[in-house]
C-alpha positions as CSV (number, residue, x, y, z in Angstrom):
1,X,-0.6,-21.8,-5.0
2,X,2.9,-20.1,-5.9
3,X,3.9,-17.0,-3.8
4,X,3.9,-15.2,-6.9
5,X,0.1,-16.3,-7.5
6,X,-0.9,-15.1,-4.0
7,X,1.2,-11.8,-4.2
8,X,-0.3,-11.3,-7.7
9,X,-3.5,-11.6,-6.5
10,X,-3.2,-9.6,-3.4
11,X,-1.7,-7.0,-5.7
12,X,-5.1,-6.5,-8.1
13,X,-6.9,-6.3,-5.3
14,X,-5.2,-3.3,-4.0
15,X,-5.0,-1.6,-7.2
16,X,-9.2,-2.2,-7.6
17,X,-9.8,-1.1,-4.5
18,X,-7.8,2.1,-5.2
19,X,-9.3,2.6,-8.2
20,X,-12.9,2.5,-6.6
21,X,-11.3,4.9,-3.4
22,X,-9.8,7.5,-6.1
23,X,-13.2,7.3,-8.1
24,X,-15.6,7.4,-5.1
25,X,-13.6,10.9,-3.6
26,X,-13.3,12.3,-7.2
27,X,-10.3,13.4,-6.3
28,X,-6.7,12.4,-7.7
29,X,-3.4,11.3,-6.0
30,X,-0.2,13.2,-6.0
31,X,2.0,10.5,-8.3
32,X,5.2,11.8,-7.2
33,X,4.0,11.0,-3.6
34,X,3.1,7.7,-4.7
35,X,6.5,6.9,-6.4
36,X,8.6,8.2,-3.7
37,X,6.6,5.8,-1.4
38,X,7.2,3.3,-3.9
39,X,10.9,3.6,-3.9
40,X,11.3,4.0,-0.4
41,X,9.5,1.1,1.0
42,X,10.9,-1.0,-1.5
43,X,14.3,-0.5,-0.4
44,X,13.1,-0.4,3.3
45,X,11.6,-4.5,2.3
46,X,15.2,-5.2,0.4
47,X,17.4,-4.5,3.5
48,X,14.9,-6.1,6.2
49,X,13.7,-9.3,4.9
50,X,17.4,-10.0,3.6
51,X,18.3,-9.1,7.8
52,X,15.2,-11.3,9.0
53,X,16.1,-14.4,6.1
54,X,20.0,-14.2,7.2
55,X,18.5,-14.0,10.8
56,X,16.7,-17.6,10.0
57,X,13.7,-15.8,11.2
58,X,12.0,-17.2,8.1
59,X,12.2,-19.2,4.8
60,X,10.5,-20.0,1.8
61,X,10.1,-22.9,-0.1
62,X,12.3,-23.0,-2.8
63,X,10.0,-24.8,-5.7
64,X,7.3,-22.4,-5.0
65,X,9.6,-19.0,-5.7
66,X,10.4,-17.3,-9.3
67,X,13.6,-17.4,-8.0
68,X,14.4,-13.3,-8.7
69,X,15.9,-11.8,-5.4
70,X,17.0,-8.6,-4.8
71,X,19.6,-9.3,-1.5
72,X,18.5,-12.0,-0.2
73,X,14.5,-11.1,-0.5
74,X,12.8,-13.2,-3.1
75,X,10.9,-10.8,-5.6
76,X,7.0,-11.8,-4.8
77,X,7.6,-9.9,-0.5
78,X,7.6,-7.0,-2.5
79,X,4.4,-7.1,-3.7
80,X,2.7,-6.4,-0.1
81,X,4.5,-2.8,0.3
82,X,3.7,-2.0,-3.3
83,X,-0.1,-2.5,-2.7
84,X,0.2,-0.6,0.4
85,X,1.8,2.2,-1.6
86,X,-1.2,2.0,-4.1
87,X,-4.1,1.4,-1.9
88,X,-2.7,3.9,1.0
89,X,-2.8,6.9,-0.8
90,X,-6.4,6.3,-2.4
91,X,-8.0,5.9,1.3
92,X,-6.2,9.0,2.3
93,X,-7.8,10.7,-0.4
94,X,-11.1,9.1,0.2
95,X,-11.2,9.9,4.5
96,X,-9.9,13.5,3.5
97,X,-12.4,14.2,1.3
98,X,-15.1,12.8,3.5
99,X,-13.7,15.1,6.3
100,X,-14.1,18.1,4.1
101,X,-17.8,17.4,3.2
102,X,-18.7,17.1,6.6
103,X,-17.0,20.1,7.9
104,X,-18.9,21.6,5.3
105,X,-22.3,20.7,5.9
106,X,-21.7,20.6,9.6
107,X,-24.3,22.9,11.5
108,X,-22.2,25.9,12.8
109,X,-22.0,26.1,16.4
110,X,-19.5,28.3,17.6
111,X,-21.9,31.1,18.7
112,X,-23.9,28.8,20.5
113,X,-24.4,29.5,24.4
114,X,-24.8,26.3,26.6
């Protein structure tokens, strides 16, 4: 299997699972917030992997790369931070909206003497 297979299909999983988060908390997610994240880790992944390949820290096997880099970064390690940009946002919304429900239907206690 080809890096680009494995990040493709790490990728659709992310973006299903956030679809299922966004729909089960009926909520939506800020888009801007999303694309910001977006931009910002992918520039974070550019300058890093291209330190930790230069570093010799790691490699890749050439024959099983698209061969697209941006620095020295080939294209497919940017598939991780963009599934954590989609699926992070949808379990946010998810656990806060689960928080708010049960703050909701939480039994009030603060007049209660012990």
């Amino acid at each position: 299997m080809t890096y680009a297979a494995l990040a493709g299909l790490f990728l659709l999983a992310a973006v299903l699972v956030a679809l299922v988060l966004r729909v089960a908390a009926r909520r939506t997610i800020v888009p801007l917030a999303v694309v910001v994240t977006i931009a910002v880790l992918t520039i974070l992944t550019a300058v890093f992997d291209s330190v930790m390949i230069a570093a010799g820290f790691f490699h890749y096997e050439p024959s099983q790369l698209l061969g697209v880099v941006i620095g020295l970064a080939p294209l497919e390690d940017f598939a991780y931070p963009l599934a954590g940009a989609i699926l992070l946002p949808a379990l946010w919304v998810l656990l806060v909206s689960r928080r708010g429900r049960t703050e909701r239907t939480a039994p009030d206690t603060s007049g209660d003497i012990r």
